[in-house]
C-alpha positions in Angstrom: 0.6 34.9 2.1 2.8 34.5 -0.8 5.4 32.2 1.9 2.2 29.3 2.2 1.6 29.5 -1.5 5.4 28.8 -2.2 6.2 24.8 -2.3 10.1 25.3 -2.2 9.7 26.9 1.4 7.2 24.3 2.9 9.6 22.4 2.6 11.3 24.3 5.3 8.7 23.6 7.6 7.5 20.8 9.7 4.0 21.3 11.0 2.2 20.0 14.7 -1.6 18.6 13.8 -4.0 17.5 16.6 -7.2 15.6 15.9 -9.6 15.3 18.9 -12.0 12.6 18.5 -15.7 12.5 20.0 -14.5 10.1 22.8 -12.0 12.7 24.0 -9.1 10.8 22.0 -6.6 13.2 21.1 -3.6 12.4 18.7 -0.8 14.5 18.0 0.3 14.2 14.0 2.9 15.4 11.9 2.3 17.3 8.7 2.7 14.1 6.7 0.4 12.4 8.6 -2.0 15.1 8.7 -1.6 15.2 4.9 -2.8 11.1 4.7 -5.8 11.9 7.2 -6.8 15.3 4.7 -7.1 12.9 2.0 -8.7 10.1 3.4 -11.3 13.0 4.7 -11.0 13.8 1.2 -11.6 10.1 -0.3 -14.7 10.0 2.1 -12.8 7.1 3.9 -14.1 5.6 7.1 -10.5 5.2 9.0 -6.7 5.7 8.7 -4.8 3.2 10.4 -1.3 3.7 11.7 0.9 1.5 13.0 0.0 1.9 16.9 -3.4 3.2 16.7 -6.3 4.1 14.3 -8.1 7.3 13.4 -11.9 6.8 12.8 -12.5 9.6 10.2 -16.5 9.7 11.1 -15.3 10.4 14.9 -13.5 13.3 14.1 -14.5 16.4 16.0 -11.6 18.7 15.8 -8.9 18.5 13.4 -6.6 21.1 13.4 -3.1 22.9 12.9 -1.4 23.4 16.4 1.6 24.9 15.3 4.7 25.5 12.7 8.3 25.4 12.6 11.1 25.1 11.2 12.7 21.4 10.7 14.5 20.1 13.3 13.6 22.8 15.8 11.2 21.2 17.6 11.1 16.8 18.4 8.2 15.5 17.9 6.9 12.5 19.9 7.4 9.1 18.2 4.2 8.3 17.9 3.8 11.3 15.2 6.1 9.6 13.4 4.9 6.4 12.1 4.2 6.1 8.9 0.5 4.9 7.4 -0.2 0.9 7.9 0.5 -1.1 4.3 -1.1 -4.1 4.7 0.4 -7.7 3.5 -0.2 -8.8 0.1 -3.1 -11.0 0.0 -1.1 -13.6 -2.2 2.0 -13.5 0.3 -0.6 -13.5 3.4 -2.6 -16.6 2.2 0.9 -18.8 1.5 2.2 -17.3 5.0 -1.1 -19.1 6.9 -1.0 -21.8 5.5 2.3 -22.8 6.6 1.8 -21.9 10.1 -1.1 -23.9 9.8 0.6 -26.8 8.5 3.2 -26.5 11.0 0.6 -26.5 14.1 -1.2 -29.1 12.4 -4.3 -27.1 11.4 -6.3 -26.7 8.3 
């Protein structure tokens, strides 16, 4: 008990996470990534969005901890990787269209 309540050690430890979603989606997350979708739970968010696919929070059905080891023990797959989508700046994303839309002759 005293091990999970010490922060120095987690840092030891690299963790498996699995959501199942109600369409029988299942996504395989690592602890940091588990830690973004705890707190978007926690915000009362309606999705997290990675870079290669999206959790709907509401679909959740199962959300769990599959396993935990030491770092570098076990390889996750890639896709547990990737870190949290950051959108582009509004002000960068507006001057970005409209000079594509100048240069294909657009609006």
């Amino acid at each position: 008990m005293q091990e999970i309540l010490d922060n120095t050690k987690d840092d030891l430890y690299d963790e498996e996470w699995k959501v199942i979603v109600s369409t029988k989606g299942e996504y395989q997350l690592s602890k940091i990534q588990a830690r973004i979708v705890m707190q978007a739970i926690a915000r009362k968010e309606k999705a997290v969005v990675f870079k290669t696919f999206t959790i709907l929070i509401p679909f959740i059905a199962e959300f769990y901890r599959v396993r935990r080891f030491l770092k570098d023990a076990v390889q996750l797959t890639e896709r547990a990787g990737e870190a949290e989508y950051k959108p582009i700046d509004p002000v960068k994303f507006a001057k970005w269209k409209k000079e594509i839309y100048k240069k294909i002759g657009g609006k």
